[in-house]
C-alpha positions in Angstrom: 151.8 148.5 54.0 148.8 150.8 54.1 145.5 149.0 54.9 144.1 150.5 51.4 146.2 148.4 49.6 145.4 145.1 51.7 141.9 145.5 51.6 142.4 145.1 47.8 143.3 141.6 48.2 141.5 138.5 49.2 143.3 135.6 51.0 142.8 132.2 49.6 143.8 129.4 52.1 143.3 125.4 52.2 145.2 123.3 54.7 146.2 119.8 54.9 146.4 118.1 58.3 148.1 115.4 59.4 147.2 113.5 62.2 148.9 110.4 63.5 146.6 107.5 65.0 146.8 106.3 68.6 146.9 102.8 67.8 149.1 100.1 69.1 151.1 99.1 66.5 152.2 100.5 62.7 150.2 100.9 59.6 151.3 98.0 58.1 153.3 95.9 60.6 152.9 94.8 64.5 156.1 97.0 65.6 154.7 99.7 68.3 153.6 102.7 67.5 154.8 105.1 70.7 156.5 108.2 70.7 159.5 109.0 72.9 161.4 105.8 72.6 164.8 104.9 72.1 165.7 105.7 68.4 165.6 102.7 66.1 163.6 100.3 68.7 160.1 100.2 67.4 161.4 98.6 64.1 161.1 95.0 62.3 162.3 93.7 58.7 158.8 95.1 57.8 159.7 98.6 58.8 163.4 98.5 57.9 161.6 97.0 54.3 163.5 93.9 53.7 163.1 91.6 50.7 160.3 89.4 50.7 158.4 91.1 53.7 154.6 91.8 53.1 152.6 94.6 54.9 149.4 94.2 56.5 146.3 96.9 57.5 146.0 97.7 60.8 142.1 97.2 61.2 142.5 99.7 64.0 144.1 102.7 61.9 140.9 101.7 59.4 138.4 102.1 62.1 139.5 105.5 63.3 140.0 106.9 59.9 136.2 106.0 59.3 135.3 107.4 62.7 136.9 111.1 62.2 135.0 110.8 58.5 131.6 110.2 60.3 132.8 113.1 62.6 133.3 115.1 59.8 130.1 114.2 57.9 132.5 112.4 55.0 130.5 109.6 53.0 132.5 106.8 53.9 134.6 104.6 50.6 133.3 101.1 50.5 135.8 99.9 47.9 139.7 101.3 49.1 142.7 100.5 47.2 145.9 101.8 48.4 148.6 103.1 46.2 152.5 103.5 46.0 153.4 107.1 46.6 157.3 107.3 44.8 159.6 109.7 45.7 163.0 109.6 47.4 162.7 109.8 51.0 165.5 109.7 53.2 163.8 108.0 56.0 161.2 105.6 54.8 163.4 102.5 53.7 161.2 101.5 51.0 161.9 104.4 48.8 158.2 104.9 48.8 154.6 105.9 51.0 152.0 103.9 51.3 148.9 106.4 50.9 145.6 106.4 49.1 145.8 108.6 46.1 142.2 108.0 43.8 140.4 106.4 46.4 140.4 107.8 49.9 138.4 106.4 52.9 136.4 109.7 53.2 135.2 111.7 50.6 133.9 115.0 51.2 132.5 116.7 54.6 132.7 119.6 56.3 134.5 121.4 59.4 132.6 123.8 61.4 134.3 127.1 62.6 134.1 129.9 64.8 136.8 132.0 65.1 137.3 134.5 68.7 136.2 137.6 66.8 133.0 135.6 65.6 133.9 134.1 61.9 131.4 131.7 61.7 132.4 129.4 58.6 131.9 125.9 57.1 135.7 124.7 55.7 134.6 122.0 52.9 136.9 119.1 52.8 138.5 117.6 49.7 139.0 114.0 51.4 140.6 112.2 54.4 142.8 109.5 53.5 145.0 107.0 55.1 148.9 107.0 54.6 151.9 106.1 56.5 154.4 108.1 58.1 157.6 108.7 57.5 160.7 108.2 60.1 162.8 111.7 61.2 166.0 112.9 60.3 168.0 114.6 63.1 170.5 117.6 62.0 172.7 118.3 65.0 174.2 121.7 64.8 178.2 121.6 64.2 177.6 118.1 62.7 178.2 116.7 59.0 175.9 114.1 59.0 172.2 113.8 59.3 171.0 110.9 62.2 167.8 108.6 61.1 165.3 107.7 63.5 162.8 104.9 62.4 161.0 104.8 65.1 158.6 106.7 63.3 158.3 105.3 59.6 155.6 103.7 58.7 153.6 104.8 61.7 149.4 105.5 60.7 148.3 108.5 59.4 145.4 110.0 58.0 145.5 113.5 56.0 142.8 115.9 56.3 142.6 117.8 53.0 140.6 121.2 53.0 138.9 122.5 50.1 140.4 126.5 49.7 137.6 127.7 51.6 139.8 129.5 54.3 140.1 133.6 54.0 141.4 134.5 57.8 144.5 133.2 59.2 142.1 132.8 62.2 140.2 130.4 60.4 143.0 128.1 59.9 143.7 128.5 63.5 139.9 127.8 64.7 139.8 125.1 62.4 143.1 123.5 63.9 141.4 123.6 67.1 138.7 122.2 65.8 140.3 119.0 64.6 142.1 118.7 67.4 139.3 118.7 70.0 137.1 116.3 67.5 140.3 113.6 67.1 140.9 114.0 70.7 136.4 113.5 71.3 137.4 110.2 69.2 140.2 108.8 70.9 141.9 109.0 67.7 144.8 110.7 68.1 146.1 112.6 71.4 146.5 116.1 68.8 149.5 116.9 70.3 151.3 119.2 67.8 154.5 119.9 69.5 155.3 115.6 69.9 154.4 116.1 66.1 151.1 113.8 66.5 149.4 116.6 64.4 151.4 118.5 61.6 150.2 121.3 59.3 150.7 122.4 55.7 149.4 125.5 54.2 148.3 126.0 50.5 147.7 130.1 50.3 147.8 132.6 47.5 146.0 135.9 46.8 143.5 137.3 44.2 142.0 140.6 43.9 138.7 140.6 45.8 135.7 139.5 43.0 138.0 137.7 40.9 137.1 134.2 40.1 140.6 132.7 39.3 143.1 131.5 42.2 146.1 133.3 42.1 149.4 130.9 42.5 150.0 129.3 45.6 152.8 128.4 47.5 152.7 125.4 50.3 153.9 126.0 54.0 155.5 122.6 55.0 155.6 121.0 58.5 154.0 123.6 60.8 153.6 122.3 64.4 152.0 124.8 66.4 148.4 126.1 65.4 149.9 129.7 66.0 152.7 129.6 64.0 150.2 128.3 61.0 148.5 131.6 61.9 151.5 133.6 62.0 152.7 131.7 58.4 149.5 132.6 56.6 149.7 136.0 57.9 153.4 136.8 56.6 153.0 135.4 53.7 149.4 136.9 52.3 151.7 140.3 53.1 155.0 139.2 51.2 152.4 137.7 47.9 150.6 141.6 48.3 153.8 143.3 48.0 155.6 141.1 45.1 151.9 141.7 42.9 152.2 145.2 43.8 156.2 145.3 43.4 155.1 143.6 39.8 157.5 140.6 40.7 156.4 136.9 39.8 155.1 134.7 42.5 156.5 131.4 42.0 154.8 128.3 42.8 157.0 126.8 45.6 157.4 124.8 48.8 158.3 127.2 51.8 159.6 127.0 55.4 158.0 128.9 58.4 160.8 130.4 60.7 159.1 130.8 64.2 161.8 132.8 65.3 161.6 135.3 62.6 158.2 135.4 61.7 159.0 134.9 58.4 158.7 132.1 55.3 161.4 131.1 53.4 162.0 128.9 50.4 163.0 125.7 50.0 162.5 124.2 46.6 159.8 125.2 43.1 157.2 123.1 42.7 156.7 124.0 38.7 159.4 120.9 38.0 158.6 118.4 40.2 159.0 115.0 39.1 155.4 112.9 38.7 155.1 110.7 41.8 154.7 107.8 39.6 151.4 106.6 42.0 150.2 103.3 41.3 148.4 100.7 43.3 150.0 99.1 45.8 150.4 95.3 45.1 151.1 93.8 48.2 147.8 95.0 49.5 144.3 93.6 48.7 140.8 95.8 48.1 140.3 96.6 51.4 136.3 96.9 51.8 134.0 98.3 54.7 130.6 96.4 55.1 127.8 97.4 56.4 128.1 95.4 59.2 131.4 97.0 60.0 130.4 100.5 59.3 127.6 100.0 61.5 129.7 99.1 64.6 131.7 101.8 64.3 128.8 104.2 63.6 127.5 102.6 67.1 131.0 103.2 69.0 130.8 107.0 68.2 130.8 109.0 71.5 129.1 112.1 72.2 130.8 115.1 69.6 131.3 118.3 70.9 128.5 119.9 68.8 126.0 117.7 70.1 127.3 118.4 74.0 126.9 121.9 73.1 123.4 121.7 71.1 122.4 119.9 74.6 123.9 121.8 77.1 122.7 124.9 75.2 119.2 123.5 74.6 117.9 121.1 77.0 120.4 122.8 79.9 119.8 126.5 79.0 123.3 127.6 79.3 124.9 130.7 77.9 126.7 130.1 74.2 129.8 131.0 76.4 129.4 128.2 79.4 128.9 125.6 76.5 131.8 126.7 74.1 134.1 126.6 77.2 132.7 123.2 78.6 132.9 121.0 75.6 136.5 122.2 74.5 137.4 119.2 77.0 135.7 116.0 76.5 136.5 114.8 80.1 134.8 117.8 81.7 132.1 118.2 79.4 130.8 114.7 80.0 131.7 115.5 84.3 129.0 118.3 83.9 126.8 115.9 81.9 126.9 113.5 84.6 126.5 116.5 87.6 123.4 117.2 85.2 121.8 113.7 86.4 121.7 114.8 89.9 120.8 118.3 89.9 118.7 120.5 87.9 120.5 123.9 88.7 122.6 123.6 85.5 124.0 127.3 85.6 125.1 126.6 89.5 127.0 123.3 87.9 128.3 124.8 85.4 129.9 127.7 87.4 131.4 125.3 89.9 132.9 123.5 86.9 134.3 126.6 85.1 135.8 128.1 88.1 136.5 126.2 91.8 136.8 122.9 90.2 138.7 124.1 86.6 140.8 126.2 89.5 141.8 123.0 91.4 142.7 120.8 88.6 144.9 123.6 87.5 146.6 124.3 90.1 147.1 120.5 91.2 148.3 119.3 87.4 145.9 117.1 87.3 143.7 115.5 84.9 139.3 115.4 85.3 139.5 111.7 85.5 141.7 112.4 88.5 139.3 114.6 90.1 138.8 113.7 93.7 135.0 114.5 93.6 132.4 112.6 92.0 129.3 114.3 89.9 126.9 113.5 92.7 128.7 115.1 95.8 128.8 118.4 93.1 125.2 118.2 93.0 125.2 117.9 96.9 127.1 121.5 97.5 124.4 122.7 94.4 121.4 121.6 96.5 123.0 123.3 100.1 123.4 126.7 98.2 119.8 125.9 96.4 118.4 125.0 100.0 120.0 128.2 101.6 121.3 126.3 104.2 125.0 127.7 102.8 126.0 130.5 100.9 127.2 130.8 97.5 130.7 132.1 98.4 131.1 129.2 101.6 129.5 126.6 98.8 132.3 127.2 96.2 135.2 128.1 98.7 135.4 126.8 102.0 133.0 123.9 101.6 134.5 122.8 98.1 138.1 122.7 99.1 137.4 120.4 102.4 135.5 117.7 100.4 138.1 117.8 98.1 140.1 116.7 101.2 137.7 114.2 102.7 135.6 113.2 99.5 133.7 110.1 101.3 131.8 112.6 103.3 128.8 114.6 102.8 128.4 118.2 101.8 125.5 118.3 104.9 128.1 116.7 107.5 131.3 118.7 105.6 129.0 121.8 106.3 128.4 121.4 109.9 131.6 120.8 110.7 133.0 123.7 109.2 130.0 125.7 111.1 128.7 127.1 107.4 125.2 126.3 108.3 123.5 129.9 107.1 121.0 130.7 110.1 118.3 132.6 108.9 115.9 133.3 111.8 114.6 136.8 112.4 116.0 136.2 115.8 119.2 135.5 115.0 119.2 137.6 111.9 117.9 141.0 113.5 119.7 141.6 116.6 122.5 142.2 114.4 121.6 144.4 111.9 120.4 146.4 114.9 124.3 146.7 115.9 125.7 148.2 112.7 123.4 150.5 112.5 123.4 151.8 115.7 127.3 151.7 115.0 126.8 154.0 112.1 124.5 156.3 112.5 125.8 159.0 109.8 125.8 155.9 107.1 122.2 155.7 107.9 121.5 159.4 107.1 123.1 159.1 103.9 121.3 156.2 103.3 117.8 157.9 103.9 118.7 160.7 101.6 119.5 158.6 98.8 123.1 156.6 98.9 121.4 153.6 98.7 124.9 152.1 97.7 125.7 152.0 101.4 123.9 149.2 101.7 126.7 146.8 100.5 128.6 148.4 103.6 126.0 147.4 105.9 125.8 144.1 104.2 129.2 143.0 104.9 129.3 144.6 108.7 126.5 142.0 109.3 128.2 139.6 107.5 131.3 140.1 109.4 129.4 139.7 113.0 127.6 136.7 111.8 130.8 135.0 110.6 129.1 134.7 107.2 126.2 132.6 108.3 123.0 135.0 107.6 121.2 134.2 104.5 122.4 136.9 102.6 119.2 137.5 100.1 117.0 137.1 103.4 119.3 139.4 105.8 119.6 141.9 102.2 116.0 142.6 102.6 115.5 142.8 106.4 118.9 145.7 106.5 116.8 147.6 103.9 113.3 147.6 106.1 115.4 148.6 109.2 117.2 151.2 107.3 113.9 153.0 106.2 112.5 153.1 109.6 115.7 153.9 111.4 
C-alpha cells in the first residue's frame, strides 16, 4: 500500500493488561497460587465452587493492586465493592468472574513512555481493577476433546485499562515494557509474558487524521509477547486502511493474532453480545482502605525507576543513556546505587556495571543478587584506576575477572599479585620510549612532518615493553616531548 494513502490515516490504540499477582495463595481462597504445577493440584471446594463455599480477599492481592495504582499515580478507591462478571466460561467452575466493574481500586493515572525512535508520550489510564483469573483449556492437536486445568482459576489479577491514547504500535510496545519493569520494581508480579503472568488485549481502529470521532474498533485477545502486540497493531491498522479504502464495512469484533502468519483473524462479533448481567457480588463485604492502611503501603514503596533515573541523571551526572539502561533492572540499578556510597567516580561505576560486570552475569546465567562482588570492592578497582596505580583496560579486565575469583581479597593485594601496579617514574618510563624510537626511526620522520597519528603506534610499542604498566596519560605525554626533539 503506498505510504500516501497511510499517512491519511491515524491509528487509534488503547490496551488492556493483565497482570497476575505474585502472591501465595488465590484471590479468594488459601489454594497456592504457582505456576508450573501438576494440572488440577492447586485446587479446593472453593476453587472447584462447591455449594455452600464462601470466598475470601486476599489482603495481599489488595495491597499490590494499591501499590501499582500509587506507581501509576491512580487515586486510590476507599469504598470497593466487587461484582459478578456472568458469562459462560469453560474453566472457571462458577459460571462466573469475580471482578470490579463500577468501582475499581484505582481510578485514573498515567504511564510514561519513550519509545526507541524517541516518542515521548503520557498513556492515560481508564482504571486498574482487581479480578480473578480464569483456569486453561488445553487443545491437543489430533484430539476431540479439550483438557481443563484449574490450577489457574481463580488466581489474582489486576487489569490495566488504557485510555485510547496510543497512535504507534511502538507505543504499545514501550508501554508494555513499561509495566513490566514497574510490576517487577514492585514485586508484584514477575511480568513474565510467555508463563502468561502478563497478557495483552488490543482495542485499535482508524480515523482520518483531524477527525474527532473513533472509527470502529476491533479487540486483539490474549497476546503474550510485547512483540507480537506490536506486530498485531501493525497488521491490522493496514487490513482497517484497506477495507475503508476497498469501501468494505469494518465490523466490530474479537480477533486472534497468528504469530506465525503475522496476521489477525476473527473469532466472534461483538455487535450481539449478550449483557454480562454484572451485579455485586454477595458473598463479599465493602472492602475499605483506611488511611492507616494506605499509609503503610504508601511507606513500603521502593525506589521506581523514574526516580532512580531522575537521580542517577541528576545528582550522579550520567548520560540519559547510562540511566535508561541501568534502571531497566531493579537489582542492578540499586547495585550501582550502593557502588554510588563508596565512590564518587559515577561514570567509571557505571561503565563497569554496563559492560565487565553486565558481561559476567551474562555469560555465567546468573542473577545480580548472585553477583560474586560486593558494591564496595567495585569502588576499590574505581579508586586504583582513579589513583593511576592501574590502568583502565587492566582495571576492567584482568583485575575484575581475578576478584571475581577470590572476592575476599583486595583490589590493592589482587593488583600486586597480578603485577598490574602502573609504574610511572621518569626513570622507568623514559628509558623505554627511548627504544622504540630508536627502533623506528622513519616513524619518527613522519611523525615530525605531520602524521601525528603514529603516535598510537608508539604508544602501544611502549606499552608492549612495559607489559602494560606505564601510566598511559603520563607516558602519552612524555612519547610526544621525545618525539619533537628526536
Amino acid at each position: 500500500m503506498e505510504k500516501a494513502i497511510i499517512d491519511k490515516y491515524e491509528l487509534v490504540v488503547g490496551l488492556e493488561i493483565h497482570a497476575q499477582l505474585a502472591t501465595k495463595s488465590k484471590a479468594f481462597c488459601d489454594d497456592a497460587n504457582s505456576f508450573g504445577e501438576e494440572p488440577n493440584t492447586n485446587i479446593s471446594v472453593i476453587t472447584l465452587a462447591h455449594p455452600g463455599t464462601l470466598p475470601k480477599s486476599n489482603k495481599v492481592a489488595v495491597e499490590y493492586s494499591i501499590k501499582m495504582g500509587l506507581a501509576c499515580g491512580c487515586e486510590i478507591n476507599r469504598y470497593n465493592i466487587y461484582d459478578r462478571k456472568n458469562y459462560f466460561y469453560p474453566d472457571l467452575p462458577k459460571g462466573f468472574q469475580i471482578t470490579q466493574e463500577k468501582h475499581p481500586i484505582c481510578i485514573g493515572g498515567k504511564i510514561d513512555v519513550k519509545t526507541k525512535s524517541g516518542i515521548k508520550s503520557s498513556i492515560r489510564l481508564n482504571r486498574i481493577h482487581m479480578e480473578e483469573d480464569a483456569g486453561k483449556s488445553i487443545h491437543k492437536e489430533g484430539e476431540k476433546d479439550t483438557l481443563i486445568d484449574l490450577n489457574r482459576a481463580g488466581v489474582p489479577l489486576i487489569e490495566i485499562v488504557t485510555e485510547p491514547d496510543l497512535r504507534h504500535s511502538e507505543e504499545a510496545y514501550s508501554c508494555l515494557m513499561e509495566v513490566r519493569r514497574l510490576v517487577r520494581y514492585l514485586g508484584v508480579c514477575d511480568g513474565n509474558m510467555e508463563e502468561g503472568s502478563m497478557r495483552c488485549d488490543a482495542n485499535i481502529s482508524i480515523r482520518l487524521k483531524g477527525a474527532k470521532d473513533y472509527g470502529v474498533k476491533v479487540e486483539i485477545k490474549n497476546m503474550n509477547s510485547m512483540r507480537n502486540v506490536q506486530k498485531a497493531i501493525d497488521y491490522e491498522k493496514i487490513r482497517q486502511i484497506e477495507m475503508i479504502e476497498n469501501n468494505e464495512e469494518i465490523i466490530s469484533e474479537t480477533r486472534t493474532f497468528d504469530a506465525q502468519t503475522g496476521k489477525t483473524y476473527g473469532m466472534r462479533s461483538k455487535e450481539a453480545l449478550n449483557d454480562y448481567r454484572y451485579f455485586p457480588e454477595p458473598d463479599l463485604p465493602p472492602l475499605i482502605i483506611s488511611d492507616e492502611w494506605l499509609n503503610n503501603i504508601k511507606a513500603d514503596m521502593p525506589q521506581l525507576p523514574k526516580e532512580l533515573f531522575q537521580k542517577f541523571t541528576s545528582k550522579y551526572n550520567l548520560p540519559e543513556y547510562d540511566a535508561n539502561v541501568l534502571v531497566d533492572s531493579q537489582d542492578i540499578a540499586l547495585y550501582f546505587d550502593q557502588i554510588c556510597d563508596h565512590s564518587k567516580n559515577y561514570k567509571a561505576a557505571s561503565n563497569l556495571v554496563m559492560t565487565s560486570i553486565k558481561s559476567y552475569l551474562n555469560d555465567k546465567g546468573i542473577e545480580m543478587q548472585d553477583f560474586p562482588l560486593a558494591p564496595a570492592k567495585i569502588a576499590e578497582i574505581i579508586a586504583l584506576v582513579d589513583s593511576n596505580k592501574v590502568s583502565n583496560t587492566a582495571a576492567s579486565g584482568k583485575l575484575f575477572k581475578a576478584m571475581t575469583a577470590s572476592p575476599e581479597k583486595s583490589a590493592l593485594a589482587v593488583a600486586q599479585e597480578l603485577n598490574l601496579i602502573q609504574e610511572s617514574g621518569n626513570d622507568f618510563i623514559l628509558p623505554l620510549i627511548q627504544e622504540v624510537i630508536e627502533k623506528n626511526p622513519d616513524k619518527v620522520k613522519a611523525y615530525q612532518k605531520g602524521k601525528k597519528g603514529l603516535i598510537g603506534m608508539f604508544m602501544g610499542e611502549v606499552m608492549k615493553l612495559s607489559k602494560g604498566k606505564v601510566d598511559p596519560k603520563k607516558t602519552n605525554k612524555l612519547i610526544q616531548e621525545a618525539l619533537e626533539k628526536a
